[in-house]
C-alpha positions in Angstrom: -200.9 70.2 -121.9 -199.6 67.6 -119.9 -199.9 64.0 -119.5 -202.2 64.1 -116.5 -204.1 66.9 -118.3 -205.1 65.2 -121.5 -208.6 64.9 -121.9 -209.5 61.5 -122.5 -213.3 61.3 -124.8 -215.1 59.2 -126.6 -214.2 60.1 -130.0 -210.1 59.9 -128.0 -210.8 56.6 -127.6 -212.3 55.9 -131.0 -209.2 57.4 -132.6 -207.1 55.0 -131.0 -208.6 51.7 -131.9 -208.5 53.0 -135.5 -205.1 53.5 -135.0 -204.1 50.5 -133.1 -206.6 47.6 -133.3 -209.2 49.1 -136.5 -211.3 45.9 -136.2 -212.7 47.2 -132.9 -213.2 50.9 -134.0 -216.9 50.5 -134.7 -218.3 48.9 -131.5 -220.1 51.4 -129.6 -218.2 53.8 -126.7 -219.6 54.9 -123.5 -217.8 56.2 -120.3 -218.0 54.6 -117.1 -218.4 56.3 -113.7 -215.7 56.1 -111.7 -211.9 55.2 -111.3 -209.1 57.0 -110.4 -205.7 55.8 -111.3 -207.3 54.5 -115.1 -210.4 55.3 -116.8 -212.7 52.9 -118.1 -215.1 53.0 -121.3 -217.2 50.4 -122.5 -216.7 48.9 -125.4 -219.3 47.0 -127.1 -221.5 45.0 -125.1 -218.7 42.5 -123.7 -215.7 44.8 -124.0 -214.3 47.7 -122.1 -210.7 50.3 -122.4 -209.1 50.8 -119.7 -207.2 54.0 -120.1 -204.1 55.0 -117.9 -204.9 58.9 -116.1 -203.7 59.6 -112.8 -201.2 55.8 -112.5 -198.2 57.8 -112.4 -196.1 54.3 -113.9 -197.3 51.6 -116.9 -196.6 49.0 -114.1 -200.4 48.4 -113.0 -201.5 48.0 -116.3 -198.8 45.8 -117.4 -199.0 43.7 -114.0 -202.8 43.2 -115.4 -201.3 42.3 -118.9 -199.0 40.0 -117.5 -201.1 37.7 -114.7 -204.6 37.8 -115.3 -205.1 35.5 -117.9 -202.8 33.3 -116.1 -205.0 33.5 -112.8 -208.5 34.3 -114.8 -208.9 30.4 -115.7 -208.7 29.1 -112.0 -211.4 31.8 -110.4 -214.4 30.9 -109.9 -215.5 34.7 -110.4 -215.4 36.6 -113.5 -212.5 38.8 -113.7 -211.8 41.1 -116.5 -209.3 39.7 -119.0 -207.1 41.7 -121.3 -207.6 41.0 -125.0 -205.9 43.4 -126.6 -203.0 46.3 -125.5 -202.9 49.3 -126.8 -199.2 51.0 -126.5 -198.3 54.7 -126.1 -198.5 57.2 -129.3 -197.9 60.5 -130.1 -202.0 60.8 -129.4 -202.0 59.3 -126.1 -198.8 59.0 -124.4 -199.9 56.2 -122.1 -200.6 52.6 -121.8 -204.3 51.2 -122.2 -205.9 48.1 -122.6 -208.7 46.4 -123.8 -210.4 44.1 -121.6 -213.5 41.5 -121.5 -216.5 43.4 -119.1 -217.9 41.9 -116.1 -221.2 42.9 -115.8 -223.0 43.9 -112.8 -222.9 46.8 -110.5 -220.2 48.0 -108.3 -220.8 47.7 -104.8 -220.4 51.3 -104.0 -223.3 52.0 -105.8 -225.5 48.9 -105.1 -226.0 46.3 -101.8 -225.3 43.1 -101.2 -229.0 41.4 -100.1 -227.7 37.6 -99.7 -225.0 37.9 -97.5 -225.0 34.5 -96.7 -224.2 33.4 -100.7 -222.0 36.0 -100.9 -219.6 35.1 -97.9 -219.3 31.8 -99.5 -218.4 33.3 -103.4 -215.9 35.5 -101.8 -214.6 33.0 -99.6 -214.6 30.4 -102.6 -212.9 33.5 -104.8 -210.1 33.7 -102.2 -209.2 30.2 -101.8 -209.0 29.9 -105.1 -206.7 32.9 -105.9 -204.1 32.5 -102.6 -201.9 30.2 -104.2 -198.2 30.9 -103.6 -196.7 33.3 -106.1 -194.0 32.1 -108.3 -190.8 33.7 -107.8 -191.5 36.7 -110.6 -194.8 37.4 -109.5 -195.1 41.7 -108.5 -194.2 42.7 -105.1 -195.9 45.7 -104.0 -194.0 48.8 -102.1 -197.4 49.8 -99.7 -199.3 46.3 -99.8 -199.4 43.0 -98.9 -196.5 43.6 -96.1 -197.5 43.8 -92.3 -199.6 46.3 -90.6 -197.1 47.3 -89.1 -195.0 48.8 -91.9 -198.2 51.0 -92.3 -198.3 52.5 -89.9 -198.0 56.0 -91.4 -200.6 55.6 -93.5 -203.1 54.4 -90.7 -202.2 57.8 -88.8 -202.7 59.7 -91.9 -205.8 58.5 -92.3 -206.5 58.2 -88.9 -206.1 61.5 -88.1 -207.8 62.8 -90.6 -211.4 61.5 -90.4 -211.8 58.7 -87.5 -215.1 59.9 -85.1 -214.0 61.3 -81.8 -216.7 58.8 -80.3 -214.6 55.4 -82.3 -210.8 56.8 -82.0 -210.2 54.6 -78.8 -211.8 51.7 -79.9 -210.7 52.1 -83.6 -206.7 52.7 -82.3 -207.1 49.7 -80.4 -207.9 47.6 -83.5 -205.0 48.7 -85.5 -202.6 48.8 -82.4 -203.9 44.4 -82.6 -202.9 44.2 -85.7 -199.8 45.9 -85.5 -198.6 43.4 -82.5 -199.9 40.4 -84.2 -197.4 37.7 -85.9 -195.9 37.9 -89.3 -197.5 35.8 -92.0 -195.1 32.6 -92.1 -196.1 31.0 -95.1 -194.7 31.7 -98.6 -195.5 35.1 -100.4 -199.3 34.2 -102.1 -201.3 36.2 -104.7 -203.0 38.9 -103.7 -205.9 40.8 -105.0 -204.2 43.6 -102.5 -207.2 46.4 -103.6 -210.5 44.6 -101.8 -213.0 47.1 -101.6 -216.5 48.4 -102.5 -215.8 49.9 -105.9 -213.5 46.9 -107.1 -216.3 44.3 -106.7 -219.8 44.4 -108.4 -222.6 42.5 -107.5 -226.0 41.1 -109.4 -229.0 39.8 -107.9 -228.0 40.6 -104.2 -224.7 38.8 -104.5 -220.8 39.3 -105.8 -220.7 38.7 -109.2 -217.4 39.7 -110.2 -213.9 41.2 -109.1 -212.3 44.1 -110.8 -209.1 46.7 -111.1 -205.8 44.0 -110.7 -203.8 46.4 -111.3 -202.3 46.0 -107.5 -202.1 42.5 -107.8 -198.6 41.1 -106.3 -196.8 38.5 -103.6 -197.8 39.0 -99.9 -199.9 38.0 -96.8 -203.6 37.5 -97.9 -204.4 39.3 -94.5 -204.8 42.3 -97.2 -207.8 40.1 -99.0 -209.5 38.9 -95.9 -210.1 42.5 -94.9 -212.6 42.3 -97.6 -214.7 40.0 -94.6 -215.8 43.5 -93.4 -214.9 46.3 -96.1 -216.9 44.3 -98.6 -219.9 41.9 -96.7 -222.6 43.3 -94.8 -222.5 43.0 -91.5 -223.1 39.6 -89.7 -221.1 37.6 -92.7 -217.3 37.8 -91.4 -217.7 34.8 -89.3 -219.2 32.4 -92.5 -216.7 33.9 -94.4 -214.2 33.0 -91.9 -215.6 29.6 -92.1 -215.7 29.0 -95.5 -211.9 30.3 -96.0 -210.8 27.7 -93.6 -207.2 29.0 -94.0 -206.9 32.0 -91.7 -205.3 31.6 -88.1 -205.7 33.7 -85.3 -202.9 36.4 -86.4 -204.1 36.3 -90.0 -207.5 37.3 -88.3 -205.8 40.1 -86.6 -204.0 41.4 -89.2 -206.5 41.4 -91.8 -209.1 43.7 -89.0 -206.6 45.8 -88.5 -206.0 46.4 -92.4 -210.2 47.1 -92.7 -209.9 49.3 -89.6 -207.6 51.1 -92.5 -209.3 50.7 -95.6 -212.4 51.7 -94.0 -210.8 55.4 -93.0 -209.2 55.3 -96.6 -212.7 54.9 -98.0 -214.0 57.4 -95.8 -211.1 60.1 -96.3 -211.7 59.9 -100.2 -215.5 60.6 -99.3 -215.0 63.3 -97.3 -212.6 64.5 -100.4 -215.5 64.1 -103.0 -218.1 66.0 -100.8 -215.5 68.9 -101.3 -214.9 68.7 -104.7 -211.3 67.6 -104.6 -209.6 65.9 -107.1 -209.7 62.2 -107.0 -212.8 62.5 -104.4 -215.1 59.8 -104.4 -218.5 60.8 -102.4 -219.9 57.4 -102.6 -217.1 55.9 -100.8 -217.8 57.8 -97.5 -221.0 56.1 -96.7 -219.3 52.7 -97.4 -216.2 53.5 -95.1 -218.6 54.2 -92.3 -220.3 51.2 -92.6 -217.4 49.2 -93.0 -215.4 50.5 -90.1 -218.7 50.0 -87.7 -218.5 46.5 -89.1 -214.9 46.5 -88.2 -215.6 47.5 -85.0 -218.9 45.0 -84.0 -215.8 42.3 -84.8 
C-alpha cells in the first residue's frame, strides 16, 4: 500500500495522538466532510487533525505551522491555529497537525443571508491580512502571480465546462484581466485559496476562514476574487468600498481570477457528479453562481 493509499480512520488517528501527543488521545474523534489535499477530524469540541492525503509535499502544512500564529493575532476572523504537530512515523508516513476549530458551516454547504455584514467582515478580514510579506514569507509556483501567467489553466478549465451561451462574454473577462497592469506594490500576504468551501459562515454571515495551507507573497487581486466567488450577488461593490485599497487594475485582475475560480469550482463539480476522484458535487452549483455573479460585474 502506498502513501496516497493509506486509509486514514478514526481509531488511525487515535493511535497517533497516543503515540505522539498521549494527553489528547481521549477527546472524542469524528470525520469531517470534505477536503482534498488534507483530511480533517474533529477533535474534541474545540480541536481538529488535519491529516496530509492527496498534498503531494509537507510544504502546505508546514507553511500553516510556520505563519498562522504569526498572522492569527491581527485577524479580525477566527482562523484555525496550530497547537500541536504531529511528524511522520512508521504508522503514518506524513505530516499532520493539530489545530484550534472554527465553528460554523462552510459555505458550500450553507448561504450567506446578510450580505451586507458580510461584505464588510470580509472586507475588514482582508485589510487586515494584506500587509506586505517579509522577505521569507512562501511564494507560491500557480498563485498570487498575474492572470496572465495562468493562462493555461484558464483554458483548461475553460474548455472544459464554460456554457456555450457565457463563452464570449466569460473569454472577454479573463482576456481584461489578462491585459490589465501588474500589481506595483510590494509582495503582500495572501490567503491565495478564497472560495466557498474555505470560509464558513453562522447566522447568515462569514464567521471564519480556513485551509492556509496556500498562504504566500503576491498580488491580493487573488483575495479580492472572493468579492464574487464568496458574496452573494449585489455585495462586490460594498465590498469594494469597504477594502478601500483596490485600483482599477487590481479590480480587473481580481474578476478575471473569479471568472477562473468559478470554472475551477464548477469543473470539480462536474467531476463529483461522475464519481471521480477528488470530485466535489457541491462545488458545481457554487461555480455557477459565482461565475453569473462574475459576469453581472
Amino acid at each position: 500500500m502506498t502513501d496516497t493509499e493509506i486509509e486514514i480512520t478514526a481509531d488511525l488517528v487515535r493511535d497517533l495522538l497516543r503515540e505522539q501527543h498521549p494527553d489528547l488521545a481521549d477527546l472524542g474523534i469524528r470525520e469531517v466532510a470534505g477536503g482534498w489535499g488534507n483530511q480533517m477530524w474533529r477533535l474534541g469540541d474545540e480541536l481538529a487533525v488535519r491529516m496530509q492525503r492527496m498534498d503531494p509535499t509537507p510544504e502546505l502544512q508546514l507553511n500553516e505551522r510556520r505563519w498562522l500564529p504569526v498572522l492569527a493575532p491581527r485577524l479580525p476572523l477566527p482562523v484555525p491555529t496550530p497547537v500541536r504537530s504531529g511528524e511522520p512515523s512508521a504508522r503514518f508516513p506524513k505530516h499532520w497537525t493539530v489545530m484550534t476549530w472554527v465553528p460554523g458551516d462552510p459555505l458550500d454547504c450553507s448561504s450567506i443571508s446578510r450580505g451586507d455584514h458580510a461584505a464588510d467582515a470580509l472586507a475588514d478580514f482582508l485589510r487586515a491580512l494584506h500587509a506586505e510579506a517579509p522577505a521569507d514569507a512562501p511564494v507560491s509556483g500557480d498563485r498570487g502571480g498575474h492572470p496572465k501567467e495562468c493562462t493555461a489553466g484558464f483554458d483548461r478549465f475553460f474548455h472544459a465546462v464554460v456554457p456555450d451561451d457565457l463563452a464570449d462574454d466569460v473569454r472577454a473577462v479573463w482576456d481584461d484581466a489578462v491585459a490589465a497592469p501588474e500589481w506595483e506594490g510590494p509582495p503582500l500576504w495572501v490567503h491565495g485559496d478564497l472560495h466557498p468551501a474555505n470560509v464558513v459562515v453562522s447566522d447568515g454571515t462569514l464567521a471564519g476562514v480556513i485551509d492556509f495551507g496556500d498562504i504566500s507573497a503576491g498580488d491580493p487581486a487573488w483575495d479580492l476574487a472572493a468579492a464574487w466567488v464568496v458574496l452573494p450577488a449585489g455585495a462586490a461593490s460594498r465590498f469594494f468600498d469597504a477594502y478601500e485599497r483596490a485600483d482599477a487594475g487590481t479590480i480587473r485582475r481580481a474578476r478575471g481570477l473569479a471568472a477562473m475560480k468559478s470554472l475551477f469550482l464548477m469543473l470539480m463539480g462536474r467531476n463529483g457528479d461522475l464519481g471521480l476522484p477528488g470530485g466535489k458535487p457541491a462545488w458545481g452549483p457554487a461555480g455557477r453562481a459565482a461565475l453569473d455573479r462574475v459576469l453581472r460585474g
